[in-house]
Biopython code that builds the backbone (N, CA, C, O; Angstrom):
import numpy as np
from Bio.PDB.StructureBuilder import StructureBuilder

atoms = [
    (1, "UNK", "N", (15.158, -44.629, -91.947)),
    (1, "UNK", "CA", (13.966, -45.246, -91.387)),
    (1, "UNK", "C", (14.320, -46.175, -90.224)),
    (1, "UNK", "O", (13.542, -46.070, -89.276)),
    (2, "UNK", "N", (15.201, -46.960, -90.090)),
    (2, "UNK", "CA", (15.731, -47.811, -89.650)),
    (2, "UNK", "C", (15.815, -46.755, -88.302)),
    (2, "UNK", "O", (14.769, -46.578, -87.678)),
    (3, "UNK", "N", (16.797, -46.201, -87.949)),
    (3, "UNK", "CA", (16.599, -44.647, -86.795)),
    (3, "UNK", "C", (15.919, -44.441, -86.289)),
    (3, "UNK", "O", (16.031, -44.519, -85.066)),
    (4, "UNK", "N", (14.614, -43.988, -86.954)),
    (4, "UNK", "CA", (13.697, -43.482, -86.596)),
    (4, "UNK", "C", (12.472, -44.745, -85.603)),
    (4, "UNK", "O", (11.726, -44.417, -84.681)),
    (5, "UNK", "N", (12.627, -46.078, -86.163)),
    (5, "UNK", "CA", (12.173, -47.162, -85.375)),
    (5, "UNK", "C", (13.052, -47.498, -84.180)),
    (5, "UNK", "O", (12.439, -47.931, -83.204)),
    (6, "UNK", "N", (14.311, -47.386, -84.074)),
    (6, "UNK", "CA", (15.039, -47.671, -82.931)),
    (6, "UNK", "C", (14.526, -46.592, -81.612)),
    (6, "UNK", "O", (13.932, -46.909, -80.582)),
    (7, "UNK", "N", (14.976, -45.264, -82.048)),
    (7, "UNK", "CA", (14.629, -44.020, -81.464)),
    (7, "UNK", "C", (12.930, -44.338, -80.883)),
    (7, "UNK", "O", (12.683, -43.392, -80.136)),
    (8, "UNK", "N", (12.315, -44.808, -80.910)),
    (8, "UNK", "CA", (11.106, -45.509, -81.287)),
    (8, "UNK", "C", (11.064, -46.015, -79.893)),
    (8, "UNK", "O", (10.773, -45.502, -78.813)),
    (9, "UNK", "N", (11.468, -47.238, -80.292)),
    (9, "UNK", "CA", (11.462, -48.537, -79.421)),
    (9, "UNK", "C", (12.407, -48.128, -78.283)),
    (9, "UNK", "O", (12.140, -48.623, -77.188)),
    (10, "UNK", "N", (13.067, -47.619, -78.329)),
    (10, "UNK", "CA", (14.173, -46.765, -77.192)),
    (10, "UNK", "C", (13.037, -45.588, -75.856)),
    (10, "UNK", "O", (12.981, -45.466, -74.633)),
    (11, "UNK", "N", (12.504, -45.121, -76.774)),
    (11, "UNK", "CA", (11.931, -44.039, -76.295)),
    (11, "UNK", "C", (10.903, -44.831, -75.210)),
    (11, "UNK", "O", (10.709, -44.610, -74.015)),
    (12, "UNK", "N", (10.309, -45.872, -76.140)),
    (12, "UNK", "CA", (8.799, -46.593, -75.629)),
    (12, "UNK", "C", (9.554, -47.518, -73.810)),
    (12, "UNK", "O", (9.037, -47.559, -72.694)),
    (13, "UNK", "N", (10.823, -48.063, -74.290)),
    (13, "UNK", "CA", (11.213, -48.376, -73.553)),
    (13, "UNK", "C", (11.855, -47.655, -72.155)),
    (13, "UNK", "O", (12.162, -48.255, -71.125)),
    (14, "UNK", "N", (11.916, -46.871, -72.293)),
    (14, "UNK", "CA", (12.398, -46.049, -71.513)),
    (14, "UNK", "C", (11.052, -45.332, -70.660)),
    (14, "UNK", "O", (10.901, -45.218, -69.443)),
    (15, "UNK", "N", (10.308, -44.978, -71.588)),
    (15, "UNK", "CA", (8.906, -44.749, -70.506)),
    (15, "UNK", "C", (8.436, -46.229, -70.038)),
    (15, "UNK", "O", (8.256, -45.788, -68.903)),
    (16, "UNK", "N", (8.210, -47.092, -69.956)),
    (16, "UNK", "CA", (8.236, -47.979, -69.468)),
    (16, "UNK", "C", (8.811, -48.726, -67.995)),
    (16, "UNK", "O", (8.277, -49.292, -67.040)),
    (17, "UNK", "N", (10.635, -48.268, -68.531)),
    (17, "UNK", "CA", (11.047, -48.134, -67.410)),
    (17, "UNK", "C", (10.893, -47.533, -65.989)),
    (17, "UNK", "O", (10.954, -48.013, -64.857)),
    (18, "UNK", "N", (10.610, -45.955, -66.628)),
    (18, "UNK", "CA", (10.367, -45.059, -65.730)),
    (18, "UNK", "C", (9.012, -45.377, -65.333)),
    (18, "UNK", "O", (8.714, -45.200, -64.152)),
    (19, "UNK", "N", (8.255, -45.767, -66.043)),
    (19, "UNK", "CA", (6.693, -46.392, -65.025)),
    (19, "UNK", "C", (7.234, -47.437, -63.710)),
    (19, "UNK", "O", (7.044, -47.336, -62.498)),
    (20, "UNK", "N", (7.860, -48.297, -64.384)),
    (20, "UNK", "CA", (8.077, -49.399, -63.228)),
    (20, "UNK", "C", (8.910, -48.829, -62.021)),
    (20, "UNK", "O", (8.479, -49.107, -60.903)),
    (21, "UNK", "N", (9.855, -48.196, -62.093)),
    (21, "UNK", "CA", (10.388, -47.520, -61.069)),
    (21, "UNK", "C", (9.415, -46.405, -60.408)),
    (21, "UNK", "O", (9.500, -46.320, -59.182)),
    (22, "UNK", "N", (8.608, -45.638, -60.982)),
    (22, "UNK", "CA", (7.617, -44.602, -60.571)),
    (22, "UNK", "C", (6.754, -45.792, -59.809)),
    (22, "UNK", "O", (6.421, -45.304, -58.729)),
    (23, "UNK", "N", (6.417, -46.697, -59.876)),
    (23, "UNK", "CA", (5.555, -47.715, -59.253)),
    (23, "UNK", "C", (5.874, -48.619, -58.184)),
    (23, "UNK", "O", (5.129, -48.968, -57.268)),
    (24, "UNK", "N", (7.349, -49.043, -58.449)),
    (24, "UNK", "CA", (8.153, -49.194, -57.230)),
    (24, "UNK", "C", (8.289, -48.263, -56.124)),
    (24, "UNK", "O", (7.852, -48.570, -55.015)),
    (25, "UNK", "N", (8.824, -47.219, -56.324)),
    (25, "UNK", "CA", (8.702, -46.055, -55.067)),
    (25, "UNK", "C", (7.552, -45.811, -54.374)),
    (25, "UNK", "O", (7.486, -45.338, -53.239)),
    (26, "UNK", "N", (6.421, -46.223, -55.253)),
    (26, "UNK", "CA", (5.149, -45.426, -54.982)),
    (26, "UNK", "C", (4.926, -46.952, -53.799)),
    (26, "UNK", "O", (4.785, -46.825, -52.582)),
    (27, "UNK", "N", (4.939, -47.916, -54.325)),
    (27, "UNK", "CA", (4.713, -49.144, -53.598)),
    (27, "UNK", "C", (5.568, -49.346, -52.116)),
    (27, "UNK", "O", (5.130, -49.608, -50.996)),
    (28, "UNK", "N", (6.868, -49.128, -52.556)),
    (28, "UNK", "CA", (7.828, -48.958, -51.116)),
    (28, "UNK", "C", (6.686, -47.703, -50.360)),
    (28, "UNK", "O", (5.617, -47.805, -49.759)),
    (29, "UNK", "N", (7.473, -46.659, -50.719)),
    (29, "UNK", "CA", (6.218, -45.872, -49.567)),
    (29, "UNK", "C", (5.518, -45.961, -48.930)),
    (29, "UNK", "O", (5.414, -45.596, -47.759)),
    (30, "UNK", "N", (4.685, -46.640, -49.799)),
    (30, "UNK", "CA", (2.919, -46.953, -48.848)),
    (30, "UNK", "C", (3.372, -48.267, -47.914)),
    (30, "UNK", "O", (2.600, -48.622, -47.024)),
    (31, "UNK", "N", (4.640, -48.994, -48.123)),
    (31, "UNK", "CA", (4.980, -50.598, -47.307)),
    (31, "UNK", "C", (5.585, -49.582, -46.084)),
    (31, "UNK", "O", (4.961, -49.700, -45.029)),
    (32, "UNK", "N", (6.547, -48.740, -46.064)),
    (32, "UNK", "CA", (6.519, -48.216, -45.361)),
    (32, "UNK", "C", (5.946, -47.578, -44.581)),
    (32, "UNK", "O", (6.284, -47.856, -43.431)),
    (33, "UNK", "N", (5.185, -46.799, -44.663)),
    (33, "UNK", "CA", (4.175, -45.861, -43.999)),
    (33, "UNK", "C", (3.301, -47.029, -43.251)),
    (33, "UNK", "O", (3.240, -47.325, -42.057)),
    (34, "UNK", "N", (2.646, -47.585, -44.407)),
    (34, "UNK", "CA", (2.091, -49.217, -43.108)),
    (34, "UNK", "C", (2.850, -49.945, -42.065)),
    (34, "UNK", "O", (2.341, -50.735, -41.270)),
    (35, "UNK", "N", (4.333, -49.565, -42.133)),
    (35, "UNK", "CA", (5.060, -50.686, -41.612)),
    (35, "UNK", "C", (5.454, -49.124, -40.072)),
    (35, "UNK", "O", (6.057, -49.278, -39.010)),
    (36, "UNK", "N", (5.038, -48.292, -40.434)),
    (36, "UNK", "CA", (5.408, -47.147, -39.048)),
    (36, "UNK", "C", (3.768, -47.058, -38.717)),
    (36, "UNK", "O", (3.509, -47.050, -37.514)),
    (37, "UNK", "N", (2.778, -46.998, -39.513)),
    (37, "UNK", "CA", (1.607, -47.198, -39.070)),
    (37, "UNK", "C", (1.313, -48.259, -37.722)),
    (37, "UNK", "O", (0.618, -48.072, -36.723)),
    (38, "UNK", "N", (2.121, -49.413, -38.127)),
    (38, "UNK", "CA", (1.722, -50.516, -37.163)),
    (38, "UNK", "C", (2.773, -50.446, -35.913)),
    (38, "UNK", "O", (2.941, -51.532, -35.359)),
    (39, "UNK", "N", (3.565, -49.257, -35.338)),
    (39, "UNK", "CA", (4.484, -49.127, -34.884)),
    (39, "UNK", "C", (6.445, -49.511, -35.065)),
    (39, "UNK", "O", (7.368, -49.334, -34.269)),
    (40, "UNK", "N", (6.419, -49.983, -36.237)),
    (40, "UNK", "CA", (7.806, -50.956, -36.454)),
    (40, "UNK", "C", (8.785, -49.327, -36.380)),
    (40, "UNK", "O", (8.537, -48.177, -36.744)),
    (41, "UNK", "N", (9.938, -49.988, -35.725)),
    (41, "UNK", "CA", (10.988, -49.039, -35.585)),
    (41, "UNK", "C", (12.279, -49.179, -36.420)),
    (41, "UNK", "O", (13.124, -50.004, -36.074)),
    (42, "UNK", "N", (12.499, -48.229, -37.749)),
    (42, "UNK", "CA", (13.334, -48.754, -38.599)),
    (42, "UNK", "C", (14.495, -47.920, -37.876)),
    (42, "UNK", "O", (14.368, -46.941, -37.141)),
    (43, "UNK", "N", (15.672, -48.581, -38.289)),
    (43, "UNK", "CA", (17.177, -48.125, -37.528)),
    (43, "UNK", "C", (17.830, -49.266, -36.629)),
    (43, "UNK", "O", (17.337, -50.338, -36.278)),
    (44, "UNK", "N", (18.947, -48.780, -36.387)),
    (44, "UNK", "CA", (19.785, -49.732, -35.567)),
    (44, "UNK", "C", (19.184, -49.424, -34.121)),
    (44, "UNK", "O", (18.651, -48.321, -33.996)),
    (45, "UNK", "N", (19.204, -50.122, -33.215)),
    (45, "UNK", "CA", (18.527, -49.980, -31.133)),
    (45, "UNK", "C", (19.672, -49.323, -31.208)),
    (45, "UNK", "O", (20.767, -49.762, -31.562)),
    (46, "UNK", "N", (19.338, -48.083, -30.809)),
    (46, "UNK", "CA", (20.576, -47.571, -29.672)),
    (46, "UNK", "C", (21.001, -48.180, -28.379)),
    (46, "UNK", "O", (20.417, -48.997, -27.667)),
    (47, "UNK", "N", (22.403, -47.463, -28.215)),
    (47, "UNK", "CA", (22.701, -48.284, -27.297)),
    (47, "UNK", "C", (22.764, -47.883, -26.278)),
    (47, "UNK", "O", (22.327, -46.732, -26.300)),
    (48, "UNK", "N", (23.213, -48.295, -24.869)),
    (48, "UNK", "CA", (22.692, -47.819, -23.604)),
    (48, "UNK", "C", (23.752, -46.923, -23.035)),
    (48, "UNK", "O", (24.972, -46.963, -23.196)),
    (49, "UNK", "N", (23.055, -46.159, -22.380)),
    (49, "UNK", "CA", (24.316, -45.265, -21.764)),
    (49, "UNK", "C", (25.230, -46.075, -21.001)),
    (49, "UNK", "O", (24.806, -47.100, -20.467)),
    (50, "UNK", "N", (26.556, -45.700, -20.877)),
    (50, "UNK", "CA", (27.771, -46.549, -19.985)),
    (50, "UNK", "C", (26.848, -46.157, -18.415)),
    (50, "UNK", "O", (26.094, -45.197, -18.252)),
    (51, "UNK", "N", (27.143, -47.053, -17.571)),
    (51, "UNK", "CA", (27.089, -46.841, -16.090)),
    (51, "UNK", "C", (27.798, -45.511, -15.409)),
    (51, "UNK", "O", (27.092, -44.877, -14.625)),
    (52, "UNK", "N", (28.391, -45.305, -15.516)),
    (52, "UNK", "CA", (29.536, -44.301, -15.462)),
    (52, "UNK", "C", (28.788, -42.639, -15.910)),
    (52, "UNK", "O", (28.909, -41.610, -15.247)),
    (53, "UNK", "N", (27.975, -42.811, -17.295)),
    (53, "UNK", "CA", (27.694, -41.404, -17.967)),
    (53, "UNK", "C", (27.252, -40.293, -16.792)),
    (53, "UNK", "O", (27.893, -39.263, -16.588)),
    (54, "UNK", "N", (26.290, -40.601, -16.202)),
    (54, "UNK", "CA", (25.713, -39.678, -15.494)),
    (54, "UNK", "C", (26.958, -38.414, -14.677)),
    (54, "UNK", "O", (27.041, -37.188, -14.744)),
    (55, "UNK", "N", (27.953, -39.719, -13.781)),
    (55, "UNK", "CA", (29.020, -39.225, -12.965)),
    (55, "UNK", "C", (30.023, -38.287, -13.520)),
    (55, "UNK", "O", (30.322, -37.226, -12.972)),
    (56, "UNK", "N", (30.741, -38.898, -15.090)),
    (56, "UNK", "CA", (31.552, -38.509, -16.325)),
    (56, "UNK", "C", (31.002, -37.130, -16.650)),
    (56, "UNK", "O", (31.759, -36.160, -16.639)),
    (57, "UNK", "N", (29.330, -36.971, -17.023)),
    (57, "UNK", "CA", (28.645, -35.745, -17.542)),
    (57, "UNK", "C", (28.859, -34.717, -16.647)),
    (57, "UNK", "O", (29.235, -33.578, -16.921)),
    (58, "UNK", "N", (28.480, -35.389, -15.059)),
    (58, "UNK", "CA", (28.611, -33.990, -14.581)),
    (58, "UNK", "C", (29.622, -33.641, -14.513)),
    (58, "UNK", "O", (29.720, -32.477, -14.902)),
    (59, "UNK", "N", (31.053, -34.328, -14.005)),
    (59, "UNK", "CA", (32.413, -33.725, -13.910)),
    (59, "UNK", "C", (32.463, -32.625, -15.365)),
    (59, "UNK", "O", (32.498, -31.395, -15.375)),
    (60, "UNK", "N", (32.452, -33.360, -16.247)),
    (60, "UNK", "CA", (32.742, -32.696, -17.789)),
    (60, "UNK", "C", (31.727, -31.193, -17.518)),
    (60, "UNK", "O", (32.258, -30.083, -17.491)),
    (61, "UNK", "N", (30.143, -31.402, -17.322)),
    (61, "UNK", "CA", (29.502, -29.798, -17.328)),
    (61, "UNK", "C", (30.071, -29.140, -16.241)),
    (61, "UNK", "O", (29.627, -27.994, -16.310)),
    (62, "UNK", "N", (30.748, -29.219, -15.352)),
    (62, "UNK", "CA", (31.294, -28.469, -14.180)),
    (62, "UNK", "C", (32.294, -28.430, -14.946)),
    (62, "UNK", "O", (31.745, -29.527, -14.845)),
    (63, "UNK", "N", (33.480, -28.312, -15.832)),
    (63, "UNK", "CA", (34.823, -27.978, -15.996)),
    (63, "UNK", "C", (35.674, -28.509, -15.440)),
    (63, "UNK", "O", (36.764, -27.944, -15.536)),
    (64, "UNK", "N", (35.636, -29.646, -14.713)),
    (64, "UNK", "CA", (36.757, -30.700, -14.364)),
    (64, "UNK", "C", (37.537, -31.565, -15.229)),
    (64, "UNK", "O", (38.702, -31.874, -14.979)),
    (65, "UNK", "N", (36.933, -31.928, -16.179)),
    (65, "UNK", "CA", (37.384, -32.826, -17.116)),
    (65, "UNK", "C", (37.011, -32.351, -18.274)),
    (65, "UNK", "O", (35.792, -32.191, -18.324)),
    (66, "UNK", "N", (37.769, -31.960, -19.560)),
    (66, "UNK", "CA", (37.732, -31.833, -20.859)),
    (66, "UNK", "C", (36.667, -33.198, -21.985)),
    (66, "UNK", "O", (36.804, -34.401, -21.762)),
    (67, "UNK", "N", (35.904, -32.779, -22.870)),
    (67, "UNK", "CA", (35.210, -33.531, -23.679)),
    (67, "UNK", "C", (36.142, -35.186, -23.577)),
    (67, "UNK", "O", (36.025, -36.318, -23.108)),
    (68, "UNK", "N", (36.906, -34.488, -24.232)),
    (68, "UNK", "CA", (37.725, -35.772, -24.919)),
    (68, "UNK", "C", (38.309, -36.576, -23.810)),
    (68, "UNK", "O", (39.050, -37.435, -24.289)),
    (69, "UNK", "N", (38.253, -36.631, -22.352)),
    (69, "UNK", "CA", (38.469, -37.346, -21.486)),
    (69, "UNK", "C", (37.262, -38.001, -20.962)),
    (69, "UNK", "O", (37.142, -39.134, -20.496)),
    (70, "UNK", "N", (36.467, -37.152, -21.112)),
    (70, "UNK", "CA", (34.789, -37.384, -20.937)),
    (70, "UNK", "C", (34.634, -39.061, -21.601)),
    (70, "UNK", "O", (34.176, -40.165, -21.308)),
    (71, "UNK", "N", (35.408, -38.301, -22.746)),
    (71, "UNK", "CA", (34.517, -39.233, -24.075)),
    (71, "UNK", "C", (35.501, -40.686, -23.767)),
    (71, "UNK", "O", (35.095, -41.832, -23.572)),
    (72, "UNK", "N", (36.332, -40.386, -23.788)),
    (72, "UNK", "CA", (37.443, -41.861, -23.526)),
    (72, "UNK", "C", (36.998, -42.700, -21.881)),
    (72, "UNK", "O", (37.065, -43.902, -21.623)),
    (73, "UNK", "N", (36.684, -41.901, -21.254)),
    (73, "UNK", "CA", (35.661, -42.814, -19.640)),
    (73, "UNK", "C", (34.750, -43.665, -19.819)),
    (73, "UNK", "O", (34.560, -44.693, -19.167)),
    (74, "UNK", "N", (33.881, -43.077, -21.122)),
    (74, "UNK", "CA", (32.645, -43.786, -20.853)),
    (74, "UNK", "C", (32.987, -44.489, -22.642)),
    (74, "UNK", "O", (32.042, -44.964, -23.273)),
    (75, "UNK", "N", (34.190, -44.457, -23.159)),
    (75, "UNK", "CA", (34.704, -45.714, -23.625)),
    (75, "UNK", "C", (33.417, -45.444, -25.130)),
    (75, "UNK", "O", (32.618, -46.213, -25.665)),
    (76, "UNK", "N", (33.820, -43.782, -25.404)),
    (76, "UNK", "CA", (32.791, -43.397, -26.631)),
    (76, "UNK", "C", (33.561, -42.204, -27.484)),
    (76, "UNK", "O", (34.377, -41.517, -26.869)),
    (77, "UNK", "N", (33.340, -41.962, -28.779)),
    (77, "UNK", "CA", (33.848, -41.482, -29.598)),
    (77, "UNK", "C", (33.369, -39.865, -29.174)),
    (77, "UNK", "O", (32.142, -39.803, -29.095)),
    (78, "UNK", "N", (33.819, -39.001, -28.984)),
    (78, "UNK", "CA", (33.826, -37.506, -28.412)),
    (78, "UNK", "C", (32.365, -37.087, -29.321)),
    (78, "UNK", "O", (31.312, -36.743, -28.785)),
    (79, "UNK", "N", (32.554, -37.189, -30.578)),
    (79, "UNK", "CA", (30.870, -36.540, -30.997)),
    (79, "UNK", "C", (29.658, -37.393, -30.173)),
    (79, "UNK", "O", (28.660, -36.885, -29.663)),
    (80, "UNK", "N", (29.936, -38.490, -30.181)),
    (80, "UNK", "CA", (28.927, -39.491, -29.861)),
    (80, "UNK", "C", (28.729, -39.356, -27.881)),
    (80, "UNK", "O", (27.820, -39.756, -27.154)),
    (81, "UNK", "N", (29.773, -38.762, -27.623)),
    (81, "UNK", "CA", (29.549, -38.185, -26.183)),
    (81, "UNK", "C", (28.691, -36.782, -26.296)),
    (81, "UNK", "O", (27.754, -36.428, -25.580)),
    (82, "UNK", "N", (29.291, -36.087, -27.409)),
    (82, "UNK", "CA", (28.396, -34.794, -27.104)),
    (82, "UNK", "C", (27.125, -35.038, -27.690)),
    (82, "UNK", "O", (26.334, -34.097, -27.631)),
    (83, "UNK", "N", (26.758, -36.051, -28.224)),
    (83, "UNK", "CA", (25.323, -36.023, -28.754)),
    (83, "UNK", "C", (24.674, -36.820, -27.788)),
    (83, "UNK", "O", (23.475, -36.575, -27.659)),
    (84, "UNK", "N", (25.132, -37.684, -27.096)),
    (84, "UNK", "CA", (24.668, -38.176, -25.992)),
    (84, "UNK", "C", (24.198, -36.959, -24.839)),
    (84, "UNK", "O", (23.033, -36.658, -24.581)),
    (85, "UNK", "N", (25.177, -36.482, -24.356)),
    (85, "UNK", "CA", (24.925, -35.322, -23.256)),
    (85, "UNK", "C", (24.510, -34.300, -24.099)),
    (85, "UNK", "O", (24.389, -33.246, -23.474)),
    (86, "UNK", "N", (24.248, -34.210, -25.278)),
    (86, "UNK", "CA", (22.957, -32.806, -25.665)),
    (86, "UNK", "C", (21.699, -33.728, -25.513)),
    (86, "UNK", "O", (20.674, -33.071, -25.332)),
    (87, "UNK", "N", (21.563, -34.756, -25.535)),
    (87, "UNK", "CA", (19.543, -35.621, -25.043)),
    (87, "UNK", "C", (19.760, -35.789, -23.998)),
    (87, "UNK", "O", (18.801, -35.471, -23.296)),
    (88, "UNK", "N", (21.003, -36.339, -23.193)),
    (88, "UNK", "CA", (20.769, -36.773, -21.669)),
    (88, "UNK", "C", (20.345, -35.019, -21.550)),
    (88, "UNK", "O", (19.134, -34.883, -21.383)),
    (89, "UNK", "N", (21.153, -33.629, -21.610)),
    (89, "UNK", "CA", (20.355, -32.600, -20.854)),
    (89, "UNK", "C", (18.915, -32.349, -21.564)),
    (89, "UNK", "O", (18.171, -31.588, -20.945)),
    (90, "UNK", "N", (18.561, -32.739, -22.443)),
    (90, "UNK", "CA", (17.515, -31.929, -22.757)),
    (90, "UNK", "C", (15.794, -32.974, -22.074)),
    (90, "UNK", "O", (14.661, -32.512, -21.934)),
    (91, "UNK", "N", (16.310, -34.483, -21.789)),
    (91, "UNK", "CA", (15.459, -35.266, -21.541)),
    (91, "UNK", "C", (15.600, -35.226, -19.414)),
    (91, "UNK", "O", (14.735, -35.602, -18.622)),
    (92, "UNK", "N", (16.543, -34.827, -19.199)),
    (92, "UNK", "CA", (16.842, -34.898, -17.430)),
    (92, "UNK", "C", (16.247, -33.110, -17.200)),
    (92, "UNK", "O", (15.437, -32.883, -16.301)),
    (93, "UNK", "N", (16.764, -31.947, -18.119)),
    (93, "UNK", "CA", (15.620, -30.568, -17.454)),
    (93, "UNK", "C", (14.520, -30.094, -18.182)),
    (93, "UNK", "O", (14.257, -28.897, -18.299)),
    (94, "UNK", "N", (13.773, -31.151, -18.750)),
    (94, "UNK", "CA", (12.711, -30.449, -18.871)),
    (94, "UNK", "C", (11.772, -30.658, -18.467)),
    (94, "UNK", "O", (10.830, -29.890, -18.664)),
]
sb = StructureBuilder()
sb.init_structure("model")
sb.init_model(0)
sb.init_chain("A")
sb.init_seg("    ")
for serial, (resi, resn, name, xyz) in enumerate(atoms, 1):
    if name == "N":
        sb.init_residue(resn, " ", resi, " ")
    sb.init_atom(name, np.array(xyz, "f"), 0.0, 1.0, " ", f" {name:<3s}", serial, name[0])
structure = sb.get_structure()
């Protein structure tokens, strides 16, 4: 008997739990969605292109200079160059 009341009170507790967390999420959400509703921009500011990128990009898309020299000019980690110059082209030709 003793078991069967724990198992009990375990169980009760546990839906309980899971309400308050089901109610938390549900609450974050909607703080969120209000908080992009009112324009707020969650994330770190990106940062600005080096002075240099434009000059660096084109040498690099003409075949003068390799990524990874690219990427060490404008004083940036080689993915973070190519993800840069995949938006700089897609925001400069379209």
């Amino acid at each position: 008997m003793g078991t069967f009341l724990s198992d009990i009170v375990l169980q009760v507790l546990s839906f309980v739990a899971e309400n308050e967390r089901s109610n938390i999420r549900q609450r974050q959400a909607e703080g969120i969605a209000a908080a992009k509703a009112r324009g707020v921009k969650f994330g770190r500011p990106p940062k600005p292109l080096p002075e240099n990128f434009h000059t660096v990009y084109q040498r690099w898309k003409n075949g003068k200079i390799t990524g990874t020299k690219a990427a060490e000019e404008c004083n940036m980690p080689i993915t973070t160059f190519r993800y840069k110059a995949d938006i700089y082209e897609k925001t400069n030709f379209l």
